[in-house]
C-alpha positions as CSV (number, residue, x, y, z in Angstrom):
1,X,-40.6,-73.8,-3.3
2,X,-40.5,-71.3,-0.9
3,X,-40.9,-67.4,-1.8
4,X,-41.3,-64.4,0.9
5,X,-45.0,-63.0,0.9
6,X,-45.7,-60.1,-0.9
7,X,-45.7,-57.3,1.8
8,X,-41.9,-58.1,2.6
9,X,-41.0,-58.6,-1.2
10,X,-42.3,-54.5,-1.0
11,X,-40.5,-53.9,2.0
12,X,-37.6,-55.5,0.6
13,X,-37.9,-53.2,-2.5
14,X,-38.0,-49.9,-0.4
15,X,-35.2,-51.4,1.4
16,X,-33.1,-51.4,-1.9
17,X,-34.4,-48.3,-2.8
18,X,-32.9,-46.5,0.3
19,X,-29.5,-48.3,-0.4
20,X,-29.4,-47.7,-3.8
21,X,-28.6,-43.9,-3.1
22,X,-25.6,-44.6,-1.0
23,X,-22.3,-44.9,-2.7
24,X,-21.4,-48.0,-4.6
25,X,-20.6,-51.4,-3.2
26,X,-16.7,-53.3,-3.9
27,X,-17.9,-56.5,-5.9
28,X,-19.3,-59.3,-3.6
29,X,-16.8,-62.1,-5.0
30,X,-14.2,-60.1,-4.4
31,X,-15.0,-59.6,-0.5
32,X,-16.2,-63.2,-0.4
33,X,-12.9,-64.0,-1.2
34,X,-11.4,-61.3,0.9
35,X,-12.7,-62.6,3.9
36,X,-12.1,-66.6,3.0
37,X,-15.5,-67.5,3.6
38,X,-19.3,-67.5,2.5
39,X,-22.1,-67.3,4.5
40,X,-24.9,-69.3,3.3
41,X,-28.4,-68.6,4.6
42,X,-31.7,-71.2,4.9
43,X,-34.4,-71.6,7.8
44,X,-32.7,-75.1,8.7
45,X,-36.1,-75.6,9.2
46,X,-37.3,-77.4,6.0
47,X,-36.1,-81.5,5.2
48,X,-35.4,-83.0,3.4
49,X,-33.7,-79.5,1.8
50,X,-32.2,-77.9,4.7
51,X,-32.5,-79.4,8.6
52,X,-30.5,-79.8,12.1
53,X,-29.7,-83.3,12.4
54,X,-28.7,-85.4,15.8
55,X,-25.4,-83.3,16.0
56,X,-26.9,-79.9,15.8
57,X,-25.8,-79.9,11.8
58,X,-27.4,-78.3,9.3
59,X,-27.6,-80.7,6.4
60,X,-30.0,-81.4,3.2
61,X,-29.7,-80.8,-0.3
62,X,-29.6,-77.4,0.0
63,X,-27.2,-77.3,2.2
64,X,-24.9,-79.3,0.1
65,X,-25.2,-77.6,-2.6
66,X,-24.2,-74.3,-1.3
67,X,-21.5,-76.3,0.7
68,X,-20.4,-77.7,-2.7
69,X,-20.4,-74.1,-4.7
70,X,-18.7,-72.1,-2.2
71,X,-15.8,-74.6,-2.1
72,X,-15.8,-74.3,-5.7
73,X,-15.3,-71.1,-5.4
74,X,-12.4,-71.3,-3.0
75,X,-13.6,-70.4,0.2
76,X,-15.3,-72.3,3.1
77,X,-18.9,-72.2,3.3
78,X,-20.9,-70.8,6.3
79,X,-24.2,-72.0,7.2
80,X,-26.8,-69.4,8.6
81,X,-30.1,-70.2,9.7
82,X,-32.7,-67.4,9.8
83,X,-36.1,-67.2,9.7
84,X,-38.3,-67.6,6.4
85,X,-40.2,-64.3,6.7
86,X,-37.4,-62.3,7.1
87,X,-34.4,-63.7,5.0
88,X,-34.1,-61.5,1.8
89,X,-33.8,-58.1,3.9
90,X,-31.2,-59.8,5.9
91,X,-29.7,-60.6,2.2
92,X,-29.8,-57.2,1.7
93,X,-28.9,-56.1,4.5
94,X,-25.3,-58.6,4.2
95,X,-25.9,-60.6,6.7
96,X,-24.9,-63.4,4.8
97,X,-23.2,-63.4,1.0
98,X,-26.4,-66.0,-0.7
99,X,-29.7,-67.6,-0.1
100,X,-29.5,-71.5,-0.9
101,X,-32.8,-72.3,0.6
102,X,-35.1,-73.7,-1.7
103,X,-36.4,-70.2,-2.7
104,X,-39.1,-69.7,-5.6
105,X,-37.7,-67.6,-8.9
106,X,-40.8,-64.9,-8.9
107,X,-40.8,-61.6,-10.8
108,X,-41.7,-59.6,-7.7
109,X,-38.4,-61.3,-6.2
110,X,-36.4,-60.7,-9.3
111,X,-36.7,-56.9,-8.7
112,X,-34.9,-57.1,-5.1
113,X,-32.4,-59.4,-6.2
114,X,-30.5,-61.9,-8.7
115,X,-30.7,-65.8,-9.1
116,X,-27.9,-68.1,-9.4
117,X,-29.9,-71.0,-11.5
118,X,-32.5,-72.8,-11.4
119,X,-31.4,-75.3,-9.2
120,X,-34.3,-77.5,-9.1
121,X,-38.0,-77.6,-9.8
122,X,-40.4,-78.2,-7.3
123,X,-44.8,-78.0,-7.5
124,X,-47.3,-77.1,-5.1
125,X,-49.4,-79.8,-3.9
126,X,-52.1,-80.5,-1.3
127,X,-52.5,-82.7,1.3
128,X,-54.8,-84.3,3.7
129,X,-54.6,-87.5,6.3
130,X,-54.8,-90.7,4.2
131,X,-58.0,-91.8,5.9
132,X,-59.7,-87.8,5.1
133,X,-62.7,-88.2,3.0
134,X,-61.6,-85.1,1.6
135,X,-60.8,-85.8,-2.3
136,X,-61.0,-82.4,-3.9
137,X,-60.3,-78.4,-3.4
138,X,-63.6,-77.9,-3.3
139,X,-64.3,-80.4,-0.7
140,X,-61.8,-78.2,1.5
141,X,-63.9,-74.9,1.5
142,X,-64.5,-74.1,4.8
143,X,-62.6,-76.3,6.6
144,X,-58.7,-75.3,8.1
145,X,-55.4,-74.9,5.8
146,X,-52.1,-75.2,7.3
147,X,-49.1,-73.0,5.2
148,X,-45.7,-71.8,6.3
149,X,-45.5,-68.1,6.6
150,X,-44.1,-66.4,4.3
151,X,-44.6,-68.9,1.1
152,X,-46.2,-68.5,-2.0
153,X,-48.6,-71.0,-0.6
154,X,-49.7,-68.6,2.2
155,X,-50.0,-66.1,-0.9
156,X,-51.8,-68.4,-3.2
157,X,-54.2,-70.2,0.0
158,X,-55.4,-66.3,1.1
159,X,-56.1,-65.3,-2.5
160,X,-58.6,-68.8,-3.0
161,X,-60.7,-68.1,0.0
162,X,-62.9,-69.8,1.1
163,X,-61.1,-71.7,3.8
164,X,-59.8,-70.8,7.2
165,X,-55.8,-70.3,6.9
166,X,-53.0,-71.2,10.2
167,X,-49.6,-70.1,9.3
168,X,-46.5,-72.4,10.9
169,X,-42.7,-72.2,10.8
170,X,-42.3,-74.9,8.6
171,X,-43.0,-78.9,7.0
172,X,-42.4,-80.4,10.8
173,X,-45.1,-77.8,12.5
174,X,-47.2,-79.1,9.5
175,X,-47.0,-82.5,10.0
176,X,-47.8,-82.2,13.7
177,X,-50.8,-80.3,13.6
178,X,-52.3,-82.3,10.3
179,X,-52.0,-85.2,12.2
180,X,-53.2,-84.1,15.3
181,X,-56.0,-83.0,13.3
182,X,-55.8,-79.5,14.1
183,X,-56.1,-78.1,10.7
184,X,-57.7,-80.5,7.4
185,X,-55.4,-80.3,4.8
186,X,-51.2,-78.2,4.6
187,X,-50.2,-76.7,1.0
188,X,-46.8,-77.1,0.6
189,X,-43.8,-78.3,-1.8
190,X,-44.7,-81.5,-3.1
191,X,-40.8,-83.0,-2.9
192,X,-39.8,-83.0,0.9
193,X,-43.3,-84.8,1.2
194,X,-43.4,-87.1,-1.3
195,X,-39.6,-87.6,1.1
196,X,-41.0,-87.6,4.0
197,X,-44.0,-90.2,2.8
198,X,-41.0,-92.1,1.7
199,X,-39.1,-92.2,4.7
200,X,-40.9,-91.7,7.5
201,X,-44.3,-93.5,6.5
202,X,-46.3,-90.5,6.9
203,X,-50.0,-91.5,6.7
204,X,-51.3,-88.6,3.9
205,X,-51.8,-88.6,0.8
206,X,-52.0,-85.6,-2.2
207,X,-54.8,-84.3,-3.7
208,X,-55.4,-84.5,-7.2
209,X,-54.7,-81.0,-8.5
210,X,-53.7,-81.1,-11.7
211,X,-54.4,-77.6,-12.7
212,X,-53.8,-76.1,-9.1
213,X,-50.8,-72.8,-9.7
214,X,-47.5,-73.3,-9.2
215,X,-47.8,-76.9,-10.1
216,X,-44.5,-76.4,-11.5
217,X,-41.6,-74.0,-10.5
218,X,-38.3,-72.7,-11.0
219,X,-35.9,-72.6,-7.5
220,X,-33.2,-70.5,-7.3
221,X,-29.8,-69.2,-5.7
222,X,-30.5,-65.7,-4.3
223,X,-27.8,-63.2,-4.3
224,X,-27.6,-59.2,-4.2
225,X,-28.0,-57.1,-7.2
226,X,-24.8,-55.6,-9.3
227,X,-23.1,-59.0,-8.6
228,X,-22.3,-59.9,-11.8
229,X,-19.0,-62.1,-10.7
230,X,-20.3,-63.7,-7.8
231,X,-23.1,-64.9,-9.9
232,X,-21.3,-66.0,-13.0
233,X,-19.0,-67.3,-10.6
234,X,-21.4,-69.3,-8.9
235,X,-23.3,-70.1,-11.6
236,X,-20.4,-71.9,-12.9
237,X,-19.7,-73.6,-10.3
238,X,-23.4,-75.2,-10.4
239,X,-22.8,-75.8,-14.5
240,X,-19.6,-77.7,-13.6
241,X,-21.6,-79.8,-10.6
242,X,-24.4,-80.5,-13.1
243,X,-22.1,-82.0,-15.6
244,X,-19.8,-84.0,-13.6
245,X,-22.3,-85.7,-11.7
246,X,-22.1,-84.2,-8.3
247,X,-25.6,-82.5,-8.4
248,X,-26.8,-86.3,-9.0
249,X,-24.6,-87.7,-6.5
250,X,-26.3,-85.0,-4.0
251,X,-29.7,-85.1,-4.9
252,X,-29.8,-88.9,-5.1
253,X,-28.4,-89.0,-1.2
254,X,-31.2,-86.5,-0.4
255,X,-34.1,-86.5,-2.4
256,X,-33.8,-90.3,-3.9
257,X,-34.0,-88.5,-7.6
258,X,-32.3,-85.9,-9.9
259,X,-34.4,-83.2,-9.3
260,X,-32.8,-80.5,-12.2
């Protein structure tokens, strides 16, 4: 459930803004498939969605996904990782043709650029060591949060107070320092935990939030504005995986569940 803060969504904006004024752009399918290729940006940096396995691979759900569309499409997918806090302007700035990357649909975002989807839905959840005696939000005023920069959860942690924030690059940072008891509780996606709890026999457990925001969200395909080939393009591609069971097929080897 990841979305850029909301300084860089602004900078982002101006960054349209500026290009807006310069003449107009051929169609983005049409160079896609010009050039035989899409390039396919995520942090690589986020299980089990998007991560560098034992032979320097990106792989995850994400990763399939986009893998799965562009050859759909009829062109070979290219995986670019990049960092979180950055990754729309490099959109914009076509360094790579879409963002598959488990990003949040927000309004702000919506104003900088399109979504292919959703793809999933994700929540925000909570969590603390299983042995904390931490049981509520409350409980955690005044003690240390752990986000990734650049997330809604960054956004949402600062606007609470109360509580000292760290920022990290992503989930693996978080698990290190929660464990190592470095900061009390991490506020992140509650699927490539409850994955990670799964597989890994990670010793935390979620907070009961039931009415925390963004409990539940929408995740979308990013693309650049005044695309509307590429993203009916792509879009059915994702249709066609939906209803012939591929998407299952993926998010079942990934996730453990249909996640739609």
């Amino acid at each position: 459930m990841k979305t850029v803060f909301s300084g860089l969504v602004a900078a982002a904006f101006t960054f349209t803004m500026a290009i807006g004024a310069m003449p107009a752009q051929a169609e983005d399918l049409a160079a896609i498939k010009d050039a035989g290729e899409m390039k396919i940006a995520m942090t690589g940096q986020y299980p089990p969605f998007n991560f560098v396995n034992d032979q320097n691979e990106v792989v995850g759900f994400d990763a399939a996904i986009g893998k799965e569309i562009a050859t759909r499409i009829g062109v070979e997918p290219v995986i670019v990782t990049t960092a979180w806090d950055g990754i729309i302007a490099g959109l914009l700035a076509s360094k790579y043709d879409t963002i598959v990357g488990s990003m949040t649909i927000t309004p702000d975002r919506e104003k900088v650029v399109d979504f292919v989807g959703p793809y999933y839905h994700a929540g925000r959840g909570v969590f603390v060591k299983e042995e904390s005696p931490v049981q509520s939000l409350d409980e955690l005023k005044g003690k240390t949060l752990g986000v990734t920069l650049g997330e809604t959860h960054e956004k949402w942690a600062r606007e609470q107070g109360g509580w000292d924030i760290r920022t990290y690059k992503g989930l693996p940072e978080l698990f290190l320092e929660l464990n190592a008891g470095r900061v009390d509780a991490i506020v992140v996606d509650n699927i490539p935990v409850a994955v990670a709890v799964k597989e890994t026999g990670e010793k935390i457990r979620q907070l009961d939030t039931p009415d925390i925001e963004g409990g539940s969200v929408a995740i979308g395909i990013a693309i650049r504005k005044e695309n509307p080939e590429l993203k009916a393009a792509m879009q059915k591609a994702l249709d066609e995986m939906m209803q012939d069971g591929t998407y299952e097929k993926i998010a079942m080897e990934w996730i453990g569940r249909d996640i739609r």
